[in-house]
C-alpha positions as CSV (number, residue, x, y, z in Angstrom):
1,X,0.0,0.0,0.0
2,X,1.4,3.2,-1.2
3,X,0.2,6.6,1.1
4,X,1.3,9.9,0.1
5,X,2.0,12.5,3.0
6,X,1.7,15.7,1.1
7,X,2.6,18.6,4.2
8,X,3.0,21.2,1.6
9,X,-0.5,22.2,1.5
10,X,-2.1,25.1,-0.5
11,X,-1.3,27.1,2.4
12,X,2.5,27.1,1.9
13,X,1.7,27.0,-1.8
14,X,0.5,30.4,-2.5
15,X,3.4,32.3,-0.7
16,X,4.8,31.9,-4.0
17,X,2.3,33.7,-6.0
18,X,2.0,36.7,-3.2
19,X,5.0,38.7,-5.1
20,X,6.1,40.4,-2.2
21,X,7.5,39.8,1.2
22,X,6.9,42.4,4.6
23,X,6.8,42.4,8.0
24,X,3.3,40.7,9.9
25,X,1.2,43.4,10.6
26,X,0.7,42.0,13.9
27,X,2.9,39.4,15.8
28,X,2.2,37.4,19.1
29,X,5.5,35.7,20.8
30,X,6.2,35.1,24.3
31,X,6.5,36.0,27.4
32,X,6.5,39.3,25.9
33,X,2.5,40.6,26.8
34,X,1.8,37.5,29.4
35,X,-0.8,39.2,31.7
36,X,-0.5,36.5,34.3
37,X,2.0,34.0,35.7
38,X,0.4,30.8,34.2
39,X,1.1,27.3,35.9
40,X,-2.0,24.9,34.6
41,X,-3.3,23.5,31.6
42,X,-7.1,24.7,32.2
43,X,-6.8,29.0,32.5
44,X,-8.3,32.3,30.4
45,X,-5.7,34.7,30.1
46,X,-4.6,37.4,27.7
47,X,-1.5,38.9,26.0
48,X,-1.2,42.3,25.0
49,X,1.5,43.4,22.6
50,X,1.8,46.9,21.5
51,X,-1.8,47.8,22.6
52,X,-3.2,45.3,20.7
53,X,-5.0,41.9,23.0
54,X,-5.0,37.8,22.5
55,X,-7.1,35.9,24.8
56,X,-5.4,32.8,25.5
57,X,-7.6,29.3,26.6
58,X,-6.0,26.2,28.0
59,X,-2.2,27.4,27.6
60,X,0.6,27.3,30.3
61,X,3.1,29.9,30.0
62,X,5.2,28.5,33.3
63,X,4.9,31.2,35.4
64,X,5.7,33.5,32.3
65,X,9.3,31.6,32.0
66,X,9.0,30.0,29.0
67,X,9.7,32.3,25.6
68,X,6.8,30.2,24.2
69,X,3.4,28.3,25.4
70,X,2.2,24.6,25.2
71,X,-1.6,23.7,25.9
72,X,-3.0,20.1,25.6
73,X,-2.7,18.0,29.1
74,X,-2.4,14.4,29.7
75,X,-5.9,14.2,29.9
76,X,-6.1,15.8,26.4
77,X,-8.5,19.3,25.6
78,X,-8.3,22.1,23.2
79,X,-6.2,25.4,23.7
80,X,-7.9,28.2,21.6
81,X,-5.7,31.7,20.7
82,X,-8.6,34.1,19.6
83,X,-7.1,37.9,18.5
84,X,-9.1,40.7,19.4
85,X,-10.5,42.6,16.0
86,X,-7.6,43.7,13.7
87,X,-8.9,46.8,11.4
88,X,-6.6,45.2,8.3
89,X,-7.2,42.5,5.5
90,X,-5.4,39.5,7.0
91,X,-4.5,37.0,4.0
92,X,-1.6,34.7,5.9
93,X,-1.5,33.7,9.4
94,X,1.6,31.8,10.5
95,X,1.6,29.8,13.4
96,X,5.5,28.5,14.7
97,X,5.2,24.8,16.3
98,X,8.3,24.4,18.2
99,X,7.6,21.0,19.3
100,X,4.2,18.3,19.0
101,X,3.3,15.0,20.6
102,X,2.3,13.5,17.3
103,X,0.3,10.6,18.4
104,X,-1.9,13.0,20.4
105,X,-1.9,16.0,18.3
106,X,-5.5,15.4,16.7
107,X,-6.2,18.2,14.9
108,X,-5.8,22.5,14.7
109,X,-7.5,24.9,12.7
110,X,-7.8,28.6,12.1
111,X,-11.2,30.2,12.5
112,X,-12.1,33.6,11.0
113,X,-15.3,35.4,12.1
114,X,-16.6,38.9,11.9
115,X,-18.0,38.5,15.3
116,X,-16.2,38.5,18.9
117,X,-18.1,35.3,20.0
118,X,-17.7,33.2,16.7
119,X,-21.4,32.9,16.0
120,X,-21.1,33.0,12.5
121,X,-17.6,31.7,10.7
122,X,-16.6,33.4,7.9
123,X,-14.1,31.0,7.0
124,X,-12.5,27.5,8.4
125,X,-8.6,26.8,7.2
126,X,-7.3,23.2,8.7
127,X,-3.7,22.5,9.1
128,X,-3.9,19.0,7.8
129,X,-1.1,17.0,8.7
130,X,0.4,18.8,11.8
131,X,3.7,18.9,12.2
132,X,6.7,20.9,14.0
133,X,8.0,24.1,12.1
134,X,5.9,27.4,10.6
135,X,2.9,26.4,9.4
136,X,1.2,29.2,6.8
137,X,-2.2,29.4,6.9
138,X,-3.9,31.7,3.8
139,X,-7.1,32.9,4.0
140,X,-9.2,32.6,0.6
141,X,-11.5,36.0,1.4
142,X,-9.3,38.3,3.5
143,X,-11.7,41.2,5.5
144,X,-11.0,43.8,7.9
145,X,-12.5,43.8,11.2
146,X,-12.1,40.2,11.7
147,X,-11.4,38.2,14.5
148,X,-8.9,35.3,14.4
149,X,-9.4,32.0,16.4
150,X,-6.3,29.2,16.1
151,X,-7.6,25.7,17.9
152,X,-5.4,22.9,18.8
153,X,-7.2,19.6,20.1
154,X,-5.3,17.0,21.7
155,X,-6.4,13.3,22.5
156,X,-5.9,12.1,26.4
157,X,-3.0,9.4,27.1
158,X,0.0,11.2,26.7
159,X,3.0,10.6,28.9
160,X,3.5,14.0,29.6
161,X,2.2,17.3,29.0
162,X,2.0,20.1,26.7
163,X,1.3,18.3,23.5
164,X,1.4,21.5,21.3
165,X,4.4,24.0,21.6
166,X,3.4,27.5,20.3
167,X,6.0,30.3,20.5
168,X,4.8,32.4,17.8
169,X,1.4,33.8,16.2
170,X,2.2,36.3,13.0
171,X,-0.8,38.0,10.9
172,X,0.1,39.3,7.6
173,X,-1.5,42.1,5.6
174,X,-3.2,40.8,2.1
175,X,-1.0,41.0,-0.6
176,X,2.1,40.0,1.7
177,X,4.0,37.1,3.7
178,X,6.9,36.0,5.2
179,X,10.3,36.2,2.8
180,X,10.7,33.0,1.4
181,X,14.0,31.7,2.6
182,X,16.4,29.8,0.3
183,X,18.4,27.1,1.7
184,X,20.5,24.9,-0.4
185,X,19.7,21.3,-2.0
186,X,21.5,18.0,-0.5
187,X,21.0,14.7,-2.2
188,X,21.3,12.5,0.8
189,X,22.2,12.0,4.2
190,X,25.9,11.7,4.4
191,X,25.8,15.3,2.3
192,X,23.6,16.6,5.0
193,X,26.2,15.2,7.4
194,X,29.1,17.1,6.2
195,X,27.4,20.5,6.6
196,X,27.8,22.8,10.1
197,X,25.8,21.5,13.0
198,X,22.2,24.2,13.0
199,X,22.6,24.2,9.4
200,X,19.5,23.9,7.2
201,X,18.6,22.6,4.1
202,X,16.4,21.0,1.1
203,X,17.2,17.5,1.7
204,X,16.4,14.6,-0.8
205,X,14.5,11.5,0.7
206,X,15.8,8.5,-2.2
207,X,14.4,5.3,-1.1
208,X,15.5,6.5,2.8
209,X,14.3,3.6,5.1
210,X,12.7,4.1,8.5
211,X,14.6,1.5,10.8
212,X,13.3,2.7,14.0
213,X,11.3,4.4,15.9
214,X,10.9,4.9,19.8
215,X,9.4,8.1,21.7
216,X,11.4,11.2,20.4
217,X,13.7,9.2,18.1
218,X,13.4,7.9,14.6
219,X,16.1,6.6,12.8
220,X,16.3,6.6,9.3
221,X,18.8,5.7,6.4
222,X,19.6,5.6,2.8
223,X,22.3,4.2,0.8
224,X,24.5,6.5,2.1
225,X,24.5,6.7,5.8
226,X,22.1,7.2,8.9
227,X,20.8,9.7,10.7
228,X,18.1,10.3,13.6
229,X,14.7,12.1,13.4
230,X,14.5,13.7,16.6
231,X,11.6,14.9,18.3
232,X,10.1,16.4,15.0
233,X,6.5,15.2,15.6
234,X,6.6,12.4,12.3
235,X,4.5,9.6,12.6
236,X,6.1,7.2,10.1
237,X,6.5,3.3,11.0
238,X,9.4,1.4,11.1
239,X,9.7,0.0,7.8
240,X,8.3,2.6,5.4
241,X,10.4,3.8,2.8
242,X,10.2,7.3,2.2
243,X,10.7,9.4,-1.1
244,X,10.7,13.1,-1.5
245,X,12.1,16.2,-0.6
246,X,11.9,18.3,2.8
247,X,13.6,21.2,4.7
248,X,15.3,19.9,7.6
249,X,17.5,21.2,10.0
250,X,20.7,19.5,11.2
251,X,22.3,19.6,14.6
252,X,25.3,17.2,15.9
253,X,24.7,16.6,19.5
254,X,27.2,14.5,21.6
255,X,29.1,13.1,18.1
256,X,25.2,12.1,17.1
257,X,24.1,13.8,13.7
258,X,20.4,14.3,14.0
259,X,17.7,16.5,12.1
260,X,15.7,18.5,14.6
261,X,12.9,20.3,12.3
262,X,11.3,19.4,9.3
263,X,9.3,21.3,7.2
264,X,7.7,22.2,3.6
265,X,7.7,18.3,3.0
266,X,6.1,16.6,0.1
267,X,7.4,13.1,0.8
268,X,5.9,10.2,-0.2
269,X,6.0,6.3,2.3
270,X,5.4,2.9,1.0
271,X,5.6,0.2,3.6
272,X,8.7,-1.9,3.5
273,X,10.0,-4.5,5.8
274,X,13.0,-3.4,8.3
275,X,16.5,-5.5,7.4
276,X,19.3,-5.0,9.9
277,X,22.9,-5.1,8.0
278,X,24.6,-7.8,9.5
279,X,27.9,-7.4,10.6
280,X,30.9,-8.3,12.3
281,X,31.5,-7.3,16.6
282,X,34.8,-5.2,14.6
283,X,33.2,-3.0,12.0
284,X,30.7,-1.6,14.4
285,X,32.7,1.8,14.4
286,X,31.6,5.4,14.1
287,X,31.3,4.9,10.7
288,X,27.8,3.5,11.2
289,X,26.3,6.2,13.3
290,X,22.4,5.6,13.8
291,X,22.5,2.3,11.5
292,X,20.8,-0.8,12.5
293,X,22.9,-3.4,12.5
294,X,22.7,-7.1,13.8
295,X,26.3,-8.7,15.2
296,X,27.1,-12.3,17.1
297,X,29.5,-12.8,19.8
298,X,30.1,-13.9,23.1
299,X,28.6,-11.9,25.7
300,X,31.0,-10.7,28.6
301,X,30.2,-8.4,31.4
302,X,31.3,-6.4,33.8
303,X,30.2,-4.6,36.7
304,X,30.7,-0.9,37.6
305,X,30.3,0.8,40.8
306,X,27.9,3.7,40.4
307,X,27.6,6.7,42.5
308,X,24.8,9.0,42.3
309,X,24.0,12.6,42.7
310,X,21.9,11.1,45.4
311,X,21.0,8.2,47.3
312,X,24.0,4.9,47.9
313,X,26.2,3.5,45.4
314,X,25.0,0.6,43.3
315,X,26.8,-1.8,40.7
316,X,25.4,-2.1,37.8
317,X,26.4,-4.7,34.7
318,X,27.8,-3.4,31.3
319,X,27.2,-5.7,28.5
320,X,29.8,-6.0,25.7
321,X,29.6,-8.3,22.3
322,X,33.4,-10.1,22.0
323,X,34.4,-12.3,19.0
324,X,37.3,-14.2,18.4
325,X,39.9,-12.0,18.3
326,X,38.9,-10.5,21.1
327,X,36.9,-7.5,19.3
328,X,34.3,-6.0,21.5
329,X,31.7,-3.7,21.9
330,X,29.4,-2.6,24.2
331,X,25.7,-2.9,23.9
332,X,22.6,-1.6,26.3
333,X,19.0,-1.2,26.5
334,X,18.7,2.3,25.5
335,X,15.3,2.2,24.8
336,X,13.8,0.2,27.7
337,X,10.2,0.3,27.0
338,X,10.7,-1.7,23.8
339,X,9.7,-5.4,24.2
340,X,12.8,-7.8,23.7
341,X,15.5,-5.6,24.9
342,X,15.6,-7.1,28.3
343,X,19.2,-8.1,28.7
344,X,19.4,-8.9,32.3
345,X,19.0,-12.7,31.6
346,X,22.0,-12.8,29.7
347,X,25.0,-14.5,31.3
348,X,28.7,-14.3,31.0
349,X,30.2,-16.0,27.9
350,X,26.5,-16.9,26.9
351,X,26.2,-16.8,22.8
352,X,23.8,-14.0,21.5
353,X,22.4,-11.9,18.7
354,X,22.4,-8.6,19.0
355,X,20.6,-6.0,17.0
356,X,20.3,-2.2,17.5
357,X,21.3,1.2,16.2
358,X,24.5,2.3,16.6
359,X,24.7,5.0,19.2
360,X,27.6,6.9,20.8
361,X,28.3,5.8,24.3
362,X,31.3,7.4,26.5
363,X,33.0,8.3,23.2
364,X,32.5,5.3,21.4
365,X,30.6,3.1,19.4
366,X,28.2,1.4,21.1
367,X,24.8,-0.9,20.1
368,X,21.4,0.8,21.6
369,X,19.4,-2.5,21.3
370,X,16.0,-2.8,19.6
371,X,16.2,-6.8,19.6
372,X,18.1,-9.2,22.1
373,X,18.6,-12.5,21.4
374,X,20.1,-15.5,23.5
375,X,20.3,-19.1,21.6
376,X,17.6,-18.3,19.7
377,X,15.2,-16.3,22.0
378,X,14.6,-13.7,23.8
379,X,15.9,-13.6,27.4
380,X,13.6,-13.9,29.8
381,X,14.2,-11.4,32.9
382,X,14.5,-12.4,36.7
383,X,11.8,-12.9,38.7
384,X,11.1,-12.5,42.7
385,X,8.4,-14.6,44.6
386,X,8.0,-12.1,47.3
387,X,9.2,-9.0,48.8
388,X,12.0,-10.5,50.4
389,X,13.4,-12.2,47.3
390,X,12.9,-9.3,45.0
391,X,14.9,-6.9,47.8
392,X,18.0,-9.4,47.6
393,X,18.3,-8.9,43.9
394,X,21.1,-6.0,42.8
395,X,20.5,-2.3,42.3
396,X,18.3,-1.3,39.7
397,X,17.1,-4.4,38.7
398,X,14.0,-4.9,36.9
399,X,12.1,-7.8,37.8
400,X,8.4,-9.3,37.9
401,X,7.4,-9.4,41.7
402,X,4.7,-11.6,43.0
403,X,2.7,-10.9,46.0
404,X,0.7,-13.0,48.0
405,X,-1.7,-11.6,50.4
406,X,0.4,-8.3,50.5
407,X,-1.1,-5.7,52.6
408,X,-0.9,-2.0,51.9
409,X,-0.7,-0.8,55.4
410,X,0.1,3.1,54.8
411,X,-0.2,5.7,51.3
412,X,0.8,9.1,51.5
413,X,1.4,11.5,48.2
414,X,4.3,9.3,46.9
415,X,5.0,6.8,49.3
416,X,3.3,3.5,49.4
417,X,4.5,1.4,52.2
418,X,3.5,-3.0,51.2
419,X,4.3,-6.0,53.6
420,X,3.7,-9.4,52.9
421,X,5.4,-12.4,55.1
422,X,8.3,-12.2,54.4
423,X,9.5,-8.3,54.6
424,X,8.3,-4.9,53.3
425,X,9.2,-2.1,50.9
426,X,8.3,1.2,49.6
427,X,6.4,1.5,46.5
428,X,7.8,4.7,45.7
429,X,6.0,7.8,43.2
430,X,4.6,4.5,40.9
431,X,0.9,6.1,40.1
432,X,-0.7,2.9,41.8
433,X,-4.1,4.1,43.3
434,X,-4.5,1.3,45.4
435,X,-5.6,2.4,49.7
436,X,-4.5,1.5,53.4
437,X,-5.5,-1.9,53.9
438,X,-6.1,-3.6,50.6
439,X,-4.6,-6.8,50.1
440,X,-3.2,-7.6,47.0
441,X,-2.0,-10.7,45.3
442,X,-0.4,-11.3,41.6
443,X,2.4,-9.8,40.0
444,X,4.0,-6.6,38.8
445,X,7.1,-5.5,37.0
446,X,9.1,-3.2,38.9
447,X,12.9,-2.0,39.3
448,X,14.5,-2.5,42.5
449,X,16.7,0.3,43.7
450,X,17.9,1.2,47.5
451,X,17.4,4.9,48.2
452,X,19.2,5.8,51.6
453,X,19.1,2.6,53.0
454,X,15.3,2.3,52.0
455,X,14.3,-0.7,49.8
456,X,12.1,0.6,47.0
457,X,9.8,-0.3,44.2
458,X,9.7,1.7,41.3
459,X,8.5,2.2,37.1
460,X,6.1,-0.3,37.4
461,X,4.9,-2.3,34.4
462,X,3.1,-5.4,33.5
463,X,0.7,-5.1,36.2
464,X,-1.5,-8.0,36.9
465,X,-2.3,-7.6,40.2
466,X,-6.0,-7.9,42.2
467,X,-6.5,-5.8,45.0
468,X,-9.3,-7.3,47.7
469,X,-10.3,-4.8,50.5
470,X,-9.0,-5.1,54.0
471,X,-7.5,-3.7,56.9
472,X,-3.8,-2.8,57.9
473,X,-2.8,-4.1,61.7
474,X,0.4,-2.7,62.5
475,X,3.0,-5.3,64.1
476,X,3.4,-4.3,67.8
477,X,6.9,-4.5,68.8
478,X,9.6,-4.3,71.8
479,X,11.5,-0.5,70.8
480,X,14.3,-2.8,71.0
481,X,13.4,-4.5,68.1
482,X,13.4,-1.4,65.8
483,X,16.1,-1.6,63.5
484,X,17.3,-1.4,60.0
485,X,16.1,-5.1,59.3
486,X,12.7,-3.8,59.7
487,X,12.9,-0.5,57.5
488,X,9.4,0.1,55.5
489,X,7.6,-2.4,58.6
490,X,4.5,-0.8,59.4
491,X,4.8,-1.1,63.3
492,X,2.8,0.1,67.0
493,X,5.5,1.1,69.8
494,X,4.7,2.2,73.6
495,X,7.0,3.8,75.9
496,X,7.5,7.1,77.6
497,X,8.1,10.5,75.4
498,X,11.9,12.1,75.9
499,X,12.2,14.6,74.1
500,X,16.2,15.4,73.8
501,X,17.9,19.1,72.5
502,X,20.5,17.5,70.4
503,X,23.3,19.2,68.1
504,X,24.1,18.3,65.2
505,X,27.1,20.1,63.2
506,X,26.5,23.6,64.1
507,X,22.7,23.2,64.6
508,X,20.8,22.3,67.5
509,X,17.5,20.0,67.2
510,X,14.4,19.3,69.3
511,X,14.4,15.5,69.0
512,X,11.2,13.4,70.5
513,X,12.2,9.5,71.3
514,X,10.2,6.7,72.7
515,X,11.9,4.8,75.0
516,X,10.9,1.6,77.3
517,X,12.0,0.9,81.1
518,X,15.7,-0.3,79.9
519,X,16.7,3.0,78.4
520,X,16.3,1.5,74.6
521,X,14.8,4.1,72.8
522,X,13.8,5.1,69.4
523,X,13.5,8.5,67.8
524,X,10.2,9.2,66.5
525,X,9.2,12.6,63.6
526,X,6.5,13.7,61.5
527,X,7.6,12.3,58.5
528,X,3.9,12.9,56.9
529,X,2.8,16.2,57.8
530,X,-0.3,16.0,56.2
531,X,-1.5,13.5,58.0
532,X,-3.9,14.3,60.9
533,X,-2.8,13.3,64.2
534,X,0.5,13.2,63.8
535,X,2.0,16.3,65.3
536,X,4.4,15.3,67.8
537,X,5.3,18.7,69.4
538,X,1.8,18.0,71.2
539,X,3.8,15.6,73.4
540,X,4.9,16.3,76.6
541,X,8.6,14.9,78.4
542,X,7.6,12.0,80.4
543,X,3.8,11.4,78.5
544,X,2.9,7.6,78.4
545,X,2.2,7.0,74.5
546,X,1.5,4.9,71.9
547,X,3.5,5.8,68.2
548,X,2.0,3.9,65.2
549,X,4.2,4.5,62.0
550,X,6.3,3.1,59.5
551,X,10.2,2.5,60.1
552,X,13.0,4.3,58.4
553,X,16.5,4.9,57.8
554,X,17.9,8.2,59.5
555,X,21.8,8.3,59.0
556,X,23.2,5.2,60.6
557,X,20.3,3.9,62.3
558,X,16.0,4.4,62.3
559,X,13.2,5.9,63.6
560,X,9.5,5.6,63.2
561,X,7.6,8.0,61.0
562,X,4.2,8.4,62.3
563,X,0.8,7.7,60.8
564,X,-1.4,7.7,64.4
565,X,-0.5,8.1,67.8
566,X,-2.2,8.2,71.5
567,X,-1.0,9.5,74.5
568,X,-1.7,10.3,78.6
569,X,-0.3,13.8,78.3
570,X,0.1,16.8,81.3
571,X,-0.5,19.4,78.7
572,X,-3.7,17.9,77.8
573,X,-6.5,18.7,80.1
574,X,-10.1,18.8,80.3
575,X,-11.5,15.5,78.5
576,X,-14.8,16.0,77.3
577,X,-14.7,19.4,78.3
578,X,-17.2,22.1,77.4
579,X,-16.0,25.5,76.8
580,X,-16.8,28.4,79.5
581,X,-15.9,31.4,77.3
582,X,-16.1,32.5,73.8
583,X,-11.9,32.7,73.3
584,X,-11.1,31.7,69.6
585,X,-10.5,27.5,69.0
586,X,-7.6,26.3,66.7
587,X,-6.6,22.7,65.2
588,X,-3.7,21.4,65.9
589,X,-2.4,22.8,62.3
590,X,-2.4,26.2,63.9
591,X,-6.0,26.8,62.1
592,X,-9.3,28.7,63.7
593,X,-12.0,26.8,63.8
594,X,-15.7,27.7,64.4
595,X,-16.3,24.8,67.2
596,X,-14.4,22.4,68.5
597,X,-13.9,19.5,66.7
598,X,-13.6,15.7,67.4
599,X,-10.1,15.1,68.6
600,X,-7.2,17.8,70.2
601,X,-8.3,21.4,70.4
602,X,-6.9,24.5,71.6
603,X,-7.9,27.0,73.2
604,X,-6.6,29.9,75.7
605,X,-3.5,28.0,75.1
606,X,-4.1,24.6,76.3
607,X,-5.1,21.4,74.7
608,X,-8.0,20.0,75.2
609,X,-9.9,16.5,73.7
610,X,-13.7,15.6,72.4
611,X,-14.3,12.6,71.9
């Protein structure tokens, strides 16, 4: 089947028959006009330039620090920007797209009505196939006293917001347009290649094939070399062979040659079949830059000691291809959201396939894998059969976790503590909407990383998991027993309050401990301060209490975060009391209330309880 992508439409066309070239009449960029400090996806605002007013619907401007604007949330909507009446003919209206989420761009549109509210439409002109770069939009039946209306509708499912990147709106008079740049003709990639990185030019698409594709990347290549589409909004398949001509711009970033715009394309794709060049573990060099390649060898690894910006060091395995003569190179799942690229069931001096584009990695040649292969298939990655077992597997691994009758027993904002019988971890920032007290039992892929001493689950994928509701029962245990073997244990404690001024470097602290008749103690804080009814500056030196939370690492050693606590306190007094005067009641958050409220109040200064 044989589609043809025309994204030259009449639009960009009939620049050429305009004759003559001047500056817009009127010209919207940012943050320049911004009349408010913008932070969501779902505001009215407006923009005045040089008297004259845009209302914009649906855009964030980032607190007016971006020199451009993106509408078009996760959840997907339209962003609308609507000019106020402009006196002149308008016959061209160019709108600069920085940046698009393809997938979810679904359509945009330029609206031209003689009335403020859009009643009546004078004339419709759609963008067609939406892509980054300037896109011209001419109007058929120019009039003056219009208003101008540009709408950009995006679908819901995008990873991440913003979908549509405007930083410039221009309106040109009848009769006149942008100049028409000239840039100069290449006939393939490798002559694109040899010209200065931010260069631009006309280049010629013979028979170029698309090899890969993945997020922001799309690798391409022709009989002459290879080069990567990046982040330009395409939405070819691996596969498709593309023919045609388009203005591109090319930037080399990190020793990678890459084109970051393209524009005025009329390039046709016919569907093809992807065939990596197969060749030997030595000729994977430079020469070969953003090729796809497949090479055998032995696999041989070796681990490196990582240390991050933050958190403990980790090892982590490097992969390298070796043949015969002891040729290597290194290979690694760049792109890890791509089925078959697992490569942590690979083993030393194991025989295996590899195939990938060749990246730059620390310098060098390296293989970014779109396809592992071990003896014929594709390795199949480690697996844990509880918490316990999946904790004991190294840094950063990625592994498919079962739980059986696992318990959430605390959530708060990104921290989802889960125990089963054998141990308990943090579930941390995953998006899992799952409460205190469900049980739940399946599996889930998840990496395993330790984060200051804490044991963590994170990226989850592959989630198969049933959630059954329930209740959480916190393990009561001696203080004694609170240590770094039970970090992320969702626990009860009772002792008597101490609350120590300790110093710490030059700084001293207030620190609150619970400790037992034998002088253990534990140090106890308000990790979740959101959380009602755990403020423990309530507590009094020498109070009786009760601390239910979940143990963490602090430095060397642990202390309980709290989630609920109960105590017999001095500073508390009148139970049940009613109030005698009128004096003004606060929460424990410092917050005036009208009446007293179920739990600790405060009033004239001291703390009293309803029940």
């Amino acid at each position: 089947m044989k589609k043809t992508l025309r994204l030259l439409a009449f639009a960009m066309l009939s620049i050429f028959s305009l004759g003559a070239s001047a500056a817009a009449y009127k010209t919207l960029t940012f943050p320049e006009g911004n009349s408010e400090s913008i932070t969501a996806y779902n505001k009215t605002w407006t923009a005045t330039i040089d008297g004259f007013t845009w209302t914009l619907v649906n855009f964030n401007n980032n607190a007016n620090k971006w020199a451009y604007v993106k509408c078009g949330p996760k959840t997907g909507g339209t962003g609308t920007i609507t000019s106020a009446a402009i006196d002149k003919k308008i016959g061209m209206v160019v709108v600069t797209i920085d940046k698009i989420i393809a997938t979810y761009a679904e359509s945009a549109k330029l609206e031209v009505s003689t009335d403020a509210n859009f009643s009546t439409i004078s004339e419709t002109v759609d963008f067609g196939t939406i892509t980054a770069g300037e896109k011209q939009l001419s109007i058929s039946t120019p009039v003056a006293n219009a208003y101008y209306r540009l709408s950009f509708v995006a679908t819901s499912g995008s990873s991440s917001h913003g979908v549509f990147q405007i930083s410039k709106v221009e309106y040109y008079q009848e009769g006149t347009g942008p100049e028409e740049e000239v840039y100069p003709e290449v006939a393939n990639i490798a002559a694109l290649k040899e010209m200065e990185s931010g260069s631009k030019a006309v280049l010629t698409f013979n028979n170029v094939q698309v090899n890969f594709t993945s997020g922001k990347d799309m690798y391409i290549q022709d009989a002459t070399g290879g080069i990567d589409i990046y982040d330009c909004g395409l939405s070819y398949t691996a596969g498709q062979v593309l023919n045609g001509k388009a203005t591109v711009e090319y930037k080399l970033y990190n020793e990678m040659p890459e084109i970051t715009s393209v524009t005025n394309a009329e390039i046709t794709a016919t569907d093809g079949e992807v065939t990596p060049n197969t060749v030997s573990v030595e000729a994977v060099t430079k020469a070969k830059i953003c090729q796809l390649v497949k090479v055998v060898g032995t696999v041989h690894i070796e681990k490196e000691t990582v240390t991050p910006s933050e958190g403990d060091p980790y090892e982590r395995n490097n992969y390298f291809l070796v043949d015969e003569d002891d040729n290597s190179v290194q290979f690694y799942q760049k792109w890890k959201d791509v089925e078959g690229t697992d490569l942590s069931g690979l083993t030393e001096g194991a025989q295996a396939t590899i195939t990938g584009i060749v990246v730059i990695l620390n310098g060098t040649a390296a293989i970014g894998v779109t396809k592992a292969e071990y003896e014929g298939t594709i390795p199949e990655g480690p697996k844990a059969e509880n918490i316990a077992a999946f904790k004991a597997l190294e840094n950063n691994t990625e592994a498919e976790l079962t739980l059986t009758d696992a318990v959430v027993t605390f959530v708060n904002v990104k921290d989802m503590y889960i125990t089963d019988a054998t141990g308990s971890i943090d579930f941390y920032n995953t998006g899992l909407s799952y409460t205190a007290g469900q049980k739940l039992n399946g599996t889930i892929k998840v990496k395993f990383s330790v984060y200051r001493n804490t044991p963590q689950a994170t990226e989850p994928s592959e989630n198969n998991l049933t959630a059954t509701d329930g209740e959480a029962t916190p393990q009561e245990v001696a203080i004694s027993d609170v240590s770094l073997a039970k970090v992320c244990d969702y626990v009860k404690v009772s002792g008597k309050v101490k609350i120590l001024e300790e110093t710490s470097g030059d700084k001293t602290y207030t620190n609150y401990y619970i400790t037992d008749e034998s002088d253990n103690k534990v140090m106890i804080f308000n990790k979740f301060k959101g959380v009602p009814g755990t403020d423990i500056t309530i507590l009094n030196d020498g109070d009786e209490a009760t601390i239910t939370g979940i143990i963490v690492p602090f430095n060397d050693t642990v202390e309980i975060a709290v989630t609920a606590m109960e105590s017999t306190s001095t500073g508390i007094d009148n139970i049940n009391a009613e109030l005698t005067n009128d004096a003004p009641i606060y929460n424990l958050a410092g917050q005036r209330v009208e009446k007293a409220v179920k739990g600790i109040n405060i009033q004239n200064g001291k703390k009293f309880i309803v029940k």
